[in-house]
N, C-alpha and C positions, 0 to 999 in steps of 0.2 A: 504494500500500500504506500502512495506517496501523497503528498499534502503540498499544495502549490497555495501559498499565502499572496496577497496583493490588498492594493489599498491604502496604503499609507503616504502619508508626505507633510506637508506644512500647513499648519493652520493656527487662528487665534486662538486665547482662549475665549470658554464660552462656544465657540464651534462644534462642528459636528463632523465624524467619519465614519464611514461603513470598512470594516476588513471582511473581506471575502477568503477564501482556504478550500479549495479542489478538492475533493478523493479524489485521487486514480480513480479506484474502482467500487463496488457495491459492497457494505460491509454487513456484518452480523450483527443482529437485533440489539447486540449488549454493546454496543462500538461509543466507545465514551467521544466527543469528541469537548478539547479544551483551548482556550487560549491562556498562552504566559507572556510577561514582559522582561526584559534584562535593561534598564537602565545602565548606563557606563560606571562601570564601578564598581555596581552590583551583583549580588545575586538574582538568577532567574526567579520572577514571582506569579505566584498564579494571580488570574483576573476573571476567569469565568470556565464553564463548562457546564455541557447539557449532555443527559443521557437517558435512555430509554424509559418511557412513558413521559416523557419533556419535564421531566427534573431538571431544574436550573441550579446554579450553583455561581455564586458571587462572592470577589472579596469586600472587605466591607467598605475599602477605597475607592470603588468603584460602583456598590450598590447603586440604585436608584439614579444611575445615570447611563449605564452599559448595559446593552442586552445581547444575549446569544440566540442564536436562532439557528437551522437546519431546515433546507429544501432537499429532501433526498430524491424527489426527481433530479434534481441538478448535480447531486452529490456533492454542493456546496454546502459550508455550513457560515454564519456570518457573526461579523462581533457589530452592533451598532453603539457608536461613543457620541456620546450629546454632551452639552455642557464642559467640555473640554479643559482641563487644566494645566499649569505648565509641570506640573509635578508625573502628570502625564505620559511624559515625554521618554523615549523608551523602544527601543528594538522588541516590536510584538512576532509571534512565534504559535502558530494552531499547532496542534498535538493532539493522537488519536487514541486506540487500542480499546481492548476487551480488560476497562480500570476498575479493578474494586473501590466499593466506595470511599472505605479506609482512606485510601492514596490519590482518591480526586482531585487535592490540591496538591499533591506533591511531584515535581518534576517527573522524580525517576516511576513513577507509575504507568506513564504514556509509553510505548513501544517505538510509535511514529511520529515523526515531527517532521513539518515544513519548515522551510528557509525564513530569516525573519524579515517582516515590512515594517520600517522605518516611520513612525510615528513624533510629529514633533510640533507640539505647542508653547508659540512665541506668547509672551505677556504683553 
């Protein structure tokens, strides 16, 4: 399975971005699929993830302003970011696999990962 990310580039804050993320291919029922961030410096941090019966999953950094979503006719899955902050700002990274719940937020739980899109909110 491969994960093709896009989407990202320059914006204010207060803005809005959609990240889009490819499957390859059609995945099985329990296919977690998540978004992470690595700011420069950083460690990689989780930001969302949906999984079977559209369980959502959010950090609390990004509650009530990020949503995940999944078109599996398209085999795309989407991150939408509203309200934009420059704290924001951050190498985002979709990530897939058959995740126990446990490890939802944790990196090493995801199998599969896309390359990352470049997200950056100017003040």
């Amino acid at each position: 399975v491969q994960l093709q990310a896009s989407g990202g580039g320059l914006v204010q804050a207060g803005g809005s971005l959609r990240l889009s993320c490819v499957i390859s291919e059609r995945t099985a029922s329990n296919f977690v699929v998540g978004w992470f961030r690595q700011a420069s410096g950083n460690d990689r941090e989780f930001v969302a993830a949906l999984r079977q019966g559209g369980y959502t999953y959010y950090s609390d950094s990004v509650k009530g302003r990020f949503t995940i979503s999944r078109d599996k006719a398209k085999n795309t899955a989407y991150l939408q970011m509203d309200s934009l902050k420059p704290e924001d700002t951050a190498n985002y990274y979709c990530a897939g696999g058959g995740v126990i719940l446990s490890a939802i937020r944790t990196p090493t739980g995801y199998r599969y990962w896309g390359q990352g899109t470049q997200v950056t909110v100017s003040s």
